[in-house]
N, C-alpha and C positions, 0 to 999 in steps of 0.2 A: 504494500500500500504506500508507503515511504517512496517509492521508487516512481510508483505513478504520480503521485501529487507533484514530485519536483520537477518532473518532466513536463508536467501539467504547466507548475508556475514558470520554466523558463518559455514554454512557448506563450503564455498569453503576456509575459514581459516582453518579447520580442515581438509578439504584433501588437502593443501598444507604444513600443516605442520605435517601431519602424518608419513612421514617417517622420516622426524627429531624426533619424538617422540620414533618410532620405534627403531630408530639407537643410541638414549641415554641409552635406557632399553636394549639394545645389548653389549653395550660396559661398563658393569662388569669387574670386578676384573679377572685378569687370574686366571685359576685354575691348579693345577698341581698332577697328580697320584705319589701316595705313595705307593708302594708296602709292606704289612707288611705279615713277613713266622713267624709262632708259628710253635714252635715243645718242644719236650721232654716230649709228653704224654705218663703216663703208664695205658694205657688201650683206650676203646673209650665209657666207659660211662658218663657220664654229660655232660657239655654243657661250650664252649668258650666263655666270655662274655670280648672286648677288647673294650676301651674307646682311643680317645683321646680329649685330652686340649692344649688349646690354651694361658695359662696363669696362674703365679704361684697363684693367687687368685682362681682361678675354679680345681687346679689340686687337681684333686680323688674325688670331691667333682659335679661338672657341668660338664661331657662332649661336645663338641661340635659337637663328634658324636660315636656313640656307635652302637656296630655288638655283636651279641647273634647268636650263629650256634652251632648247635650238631656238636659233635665230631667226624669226620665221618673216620678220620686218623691220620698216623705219625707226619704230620706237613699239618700246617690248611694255605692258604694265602689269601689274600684282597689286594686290590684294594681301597682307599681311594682319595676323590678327595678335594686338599686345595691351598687356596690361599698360597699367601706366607707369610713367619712368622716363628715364633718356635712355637713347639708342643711340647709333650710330650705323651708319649703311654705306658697305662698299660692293662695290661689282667691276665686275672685269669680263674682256672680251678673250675667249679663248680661242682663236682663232686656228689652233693644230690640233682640238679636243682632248689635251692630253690633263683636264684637270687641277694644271698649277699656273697661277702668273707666270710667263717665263722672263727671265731675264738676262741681259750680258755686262761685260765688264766686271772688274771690282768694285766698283758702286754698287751694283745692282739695279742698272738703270732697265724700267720694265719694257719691253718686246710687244709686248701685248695695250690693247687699249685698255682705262679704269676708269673708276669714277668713285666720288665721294658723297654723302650724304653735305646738306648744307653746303656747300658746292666749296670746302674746304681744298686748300691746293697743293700740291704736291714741291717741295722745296729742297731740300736736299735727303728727303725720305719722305713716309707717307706722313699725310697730318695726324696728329696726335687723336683720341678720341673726344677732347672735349672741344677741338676745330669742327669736328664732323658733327658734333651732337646733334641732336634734335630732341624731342619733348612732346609723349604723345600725353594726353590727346589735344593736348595745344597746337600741335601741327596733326594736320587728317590725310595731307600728301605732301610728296614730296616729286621733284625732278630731276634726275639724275645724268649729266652728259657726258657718253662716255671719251676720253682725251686721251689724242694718239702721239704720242711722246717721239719728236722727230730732231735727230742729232742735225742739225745744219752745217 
């Protein structure tokens, strides 16, 4: 008899507290769309590979989320879904689909086209992350142009 009661009192504990359960694992963090437009591609071969970060510790280094798409046009857009915070967003044009910015020299001057959120600019390395920052949902989109690094 012991045996049934308690099994008894854990499931009618369990469906009286099941929607409270429910309703804790619901009520998450807002989340908010980021609009991001790439454009200044010259051609439509290789592939768009755009990151963002969420922290100058993880910037270029950890994305928190990362889109890979053939280049299928003029100016490529997304849809990104983030809590609030700062971010920062980089992309680059892979142009041999192998994956990685390529780059030559001992500089590491980049091969490939990039680009920066907040249209932060590239100087004698990439901008910092709080050059690129942004701020959702104070900003809803953004424009990204990707720049092709040409030795003269």
């Amino acid at each position: 008899m012991y045996f049934w009661t308690m099994k008894f009192s854990e499931i009618v504990f369990f469906l009286l507290f099941l929607p409270v359960l429910l309703m804790a694992q619901n009520t998450g963090e807002s989340v908010y769309p980021l609009r991001i437009s790439v454009s200044g591609f010259e051609g439509k071969q290789g592939q768009l590979l755009l990151a963002v970060y969420n922290s100058e510790h993880t910037f270029l280094k950890e994305p928190i989320k990362g889109i890979i798409k053939d280049i299928t046009a003029p100016v490529m857009e997304f849809t990104v879904e983030l809590p609030r915070g700062t971010y920062a967003v980089s992309a680059y044009h892979d142009l041999n689909r192998n994956g990685r910015l390529d780059s030559r020299t001992l500089y590491k001057i980049p091969t490939e086209p990039y680009a920066f959120s907040n249209h932060a600019r590239v100087r004698t390395g990439p901008p910092s992350f709080r050059e690129a920052m942004i701020i959702v949902p104070e900003t809803d989109s953004i424009a990204l142009k990707i720049s092709y690094f040409r030795i003269k």
